[in-house]
Every structure is written in structure tokens, then in C-alpha cells.
Phi, psi and omega in degrees: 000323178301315191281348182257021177284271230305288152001290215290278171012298217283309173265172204225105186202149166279352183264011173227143202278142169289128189266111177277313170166202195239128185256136158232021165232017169278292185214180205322264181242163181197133182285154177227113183237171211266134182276117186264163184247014190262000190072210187219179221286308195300327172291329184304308207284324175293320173272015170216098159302316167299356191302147144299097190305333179281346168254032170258355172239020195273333160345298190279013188254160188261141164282160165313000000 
């Protein structure tokens, strides 16, 4: 699981929130990114129901 923490790290894209480190004493396990004041992705998404979602994830397919 750690390694794929590191893995995760690593990238640098404006389009992915930064991954700051692993917490395991709040709860069992828990990611820690940086508190945007713009709300999170469930909120975005409820307010733009029409967005395309596939390209808010196309960042992560690999070319040929």
C-alpha cells in the first residue's frame, strides 16, 4: 500500500490535487491533500451536472 502512496506523490499535474502524506491516527487510514476553499469534487460535480466526467479523468490514459 505504501508504495503505491509514494507512486500517487509523485505526480505533479495542475489538474490533480497534491498528495501531502498518510495519516493513521484520525482513522484507520487516511489521505491528506491540501483544504481548498472552492469545496470538493462531489460538490463541483453536483454543480455542473453536464460536465464531462471523462475528460476530468482522461489525464490518467496512457497513449500508445
Amino acid at each position: 500500500m505504501y508504495e503505491e502512496i509514494h507512486s500517487i506523490k509523485k505526480y505533479d499535474h495542475e489538474n490533480l490535487v497534491p498528495l501531502y502524506g498518510v495519516s493513521t491516527t484520525i482513522t484507520d487510514f487516511c489521505l491528506v491533500h491540501p483544504w481548498y476553499k472552492n469545496g470538493n469534487v462531489m460538490g463541483y460535480l453536483e454543480g455542473n451536472p453536464k460536465i464531462n466526467r471523462f475528460d476530468l479523468v482522461s489525464v490518467f490514459q496512457k497513449t500508445p
